[in-house]
VMD Tcl script that draws the C-alpha trace (Angstrom):
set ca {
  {37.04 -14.65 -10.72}
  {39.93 -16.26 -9.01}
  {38.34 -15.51 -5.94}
  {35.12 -17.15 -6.93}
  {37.43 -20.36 -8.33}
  {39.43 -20.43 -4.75}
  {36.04 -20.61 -2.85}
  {34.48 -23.60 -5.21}
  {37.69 -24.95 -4.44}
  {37.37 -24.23 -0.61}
  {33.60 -26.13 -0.37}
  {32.55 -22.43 0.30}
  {29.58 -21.10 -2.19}
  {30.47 -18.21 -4.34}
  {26.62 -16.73 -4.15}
  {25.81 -16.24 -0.38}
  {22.22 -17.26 0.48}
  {19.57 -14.54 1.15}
  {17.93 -14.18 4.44}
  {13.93 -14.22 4.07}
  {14.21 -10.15 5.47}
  {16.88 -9.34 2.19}
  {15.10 -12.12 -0.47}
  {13.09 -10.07 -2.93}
  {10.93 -12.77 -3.62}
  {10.06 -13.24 0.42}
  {9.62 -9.38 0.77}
  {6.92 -9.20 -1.84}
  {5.14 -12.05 -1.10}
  {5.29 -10.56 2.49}
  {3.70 -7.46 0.63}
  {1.27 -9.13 -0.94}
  {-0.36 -10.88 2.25}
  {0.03 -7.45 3.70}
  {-2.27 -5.48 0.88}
  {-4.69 -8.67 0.45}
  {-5.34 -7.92 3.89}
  {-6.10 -4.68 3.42}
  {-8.01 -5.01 0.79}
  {-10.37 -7.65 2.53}
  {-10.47 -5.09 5.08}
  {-11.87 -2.76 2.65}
  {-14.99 -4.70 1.48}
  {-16.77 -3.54 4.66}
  {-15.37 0.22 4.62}
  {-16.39 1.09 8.65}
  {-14.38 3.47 10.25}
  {-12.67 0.80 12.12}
  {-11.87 -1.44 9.28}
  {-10.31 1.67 7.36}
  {-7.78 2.49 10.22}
  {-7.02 -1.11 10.24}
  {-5.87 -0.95 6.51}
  {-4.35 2.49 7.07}
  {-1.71 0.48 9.63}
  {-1.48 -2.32 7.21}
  {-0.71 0.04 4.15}
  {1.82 1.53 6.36}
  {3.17 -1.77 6.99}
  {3.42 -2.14 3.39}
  {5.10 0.65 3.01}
  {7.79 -0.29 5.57}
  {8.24 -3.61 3.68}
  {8.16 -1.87 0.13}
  {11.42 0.03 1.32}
  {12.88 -3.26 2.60}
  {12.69 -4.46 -1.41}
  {13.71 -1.18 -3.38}
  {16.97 -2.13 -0.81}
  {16.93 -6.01 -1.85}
  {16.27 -5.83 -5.53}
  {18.66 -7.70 -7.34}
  {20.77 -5.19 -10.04}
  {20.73 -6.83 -13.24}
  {20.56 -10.24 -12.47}
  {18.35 -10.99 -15.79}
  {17.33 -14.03 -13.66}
  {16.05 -12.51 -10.50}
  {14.41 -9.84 -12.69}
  {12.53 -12.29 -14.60}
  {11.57 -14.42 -11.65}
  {10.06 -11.42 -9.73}
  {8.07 -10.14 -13.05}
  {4.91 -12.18 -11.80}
  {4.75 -11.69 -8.05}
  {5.28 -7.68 -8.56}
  {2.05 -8.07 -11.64}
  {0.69 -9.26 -9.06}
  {1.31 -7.33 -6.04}
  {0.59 -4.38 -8.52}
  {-3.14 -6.01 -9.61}
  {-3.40 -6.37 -5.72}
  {-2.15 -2.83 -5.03}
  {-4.91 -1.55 -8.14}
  {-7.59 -3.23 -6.25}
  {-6.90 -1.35 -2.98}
  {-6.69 1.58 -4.47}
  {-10.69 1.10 -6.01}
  {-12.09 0.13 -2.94}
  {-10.24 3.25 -1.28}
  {-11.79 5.66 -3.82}
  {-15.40 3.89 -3.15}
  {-15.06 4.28 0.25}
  {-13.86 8.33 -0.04}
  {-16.58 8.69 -2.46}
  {-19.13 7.24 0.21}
  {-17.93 9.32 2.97}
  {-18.14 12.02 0.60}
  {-21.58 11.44 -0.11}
  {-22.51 10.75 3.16}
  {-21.26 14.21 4.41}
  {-22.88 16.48 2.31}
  {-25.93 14.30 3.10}
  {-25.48 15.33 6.70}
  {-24.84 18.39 5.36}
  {-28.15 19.25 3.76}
  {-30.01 17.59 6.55}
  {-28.85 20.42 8.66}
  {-28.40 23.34 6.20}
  {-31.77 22.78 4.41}
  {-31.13 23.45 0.47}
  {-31.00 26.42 -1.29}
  {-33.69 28.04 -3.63}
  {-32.68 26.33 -6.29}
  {-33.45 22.97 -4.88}
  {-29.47 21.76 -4.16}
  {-27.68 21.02 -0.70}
  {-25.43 24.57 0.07}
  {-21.95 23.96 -0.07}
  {-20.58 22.36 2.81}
  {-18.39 24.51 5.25}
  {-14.87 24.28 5.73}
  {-13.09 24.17 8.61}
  {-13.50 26.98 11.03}
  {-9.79 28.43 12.08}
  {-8.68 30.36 14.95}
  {-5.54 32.54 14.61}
  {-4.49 33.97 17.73}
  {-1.02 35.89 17.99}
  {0.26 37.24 21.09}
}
mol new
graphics top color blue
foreach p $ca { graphics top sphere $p radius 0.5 }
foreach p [lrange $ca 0 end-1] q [lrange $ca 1 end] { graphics top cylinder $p $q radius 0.2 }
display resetview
């Protein structure tokens, strides 16, 4: 406290200012533009749009870690004013992970598809279950 009182005093500010790498609310809008990304990446789920948002969601991730560091501790303040950007990196984050299911389920589809195309179907008038990877085991 007398600290704080000799600073004021001083001109110097008790609170020191946050740089935009260490500001909570910078780091999650930085996460938001990140997963909105991905997610527009998403609506057209090729194979090259899907890596893209694979590096972006690992971008995300990198930045996520950045704010589990920078989150205030029990400022009721900060807390407060971060409620709505995290709803809505969260609503953002939910929407990802929709399109991401839709697209597995595709690909899904899509292989066993291929998969009865070239196995035929079975007597019963279904696609045979698809084959899993073939393994090698060689010990010397």
């Amino acid at each position: 406290m007398e600290r704080d009182k000799q600073r004021d005093r001083a001109g110097a500010s008790p609170v020191k200012a946050k740089s935009p790498a260490t500001d909570p609310l910078a780091v999650v809008g930085e996460l938001r533009v990140m997963v909105r990304d991905a997610r527009t990446r998403l609506t057209t789920p090729t194979i090259e749009n899907l890596e893209d948002c694979r590096r972006r969601l690992n971008e995300a991730a990198t930045a996520f870690e950045r704010l589990q560091i920078a989150l205030p501790t029990g400022d009721p303040l900060h807390d407060a004013a971060l409620a709505a950007p995290l709803g809505a990196l969260r609503a953002e984050l939910a929407a990802v992970a929709i399109l991401l299911d839709g697209a597995a389920a595709f690909y899904t589809g899509w292989m066993r598809l291929a998969s009865s195309m070239i196995s035929g179907y079975t007597a019963h008038g279904t696609p045979p279950p698809s084959e899993g990877r073939r393994r090698v085991l060689l010990e010397v």
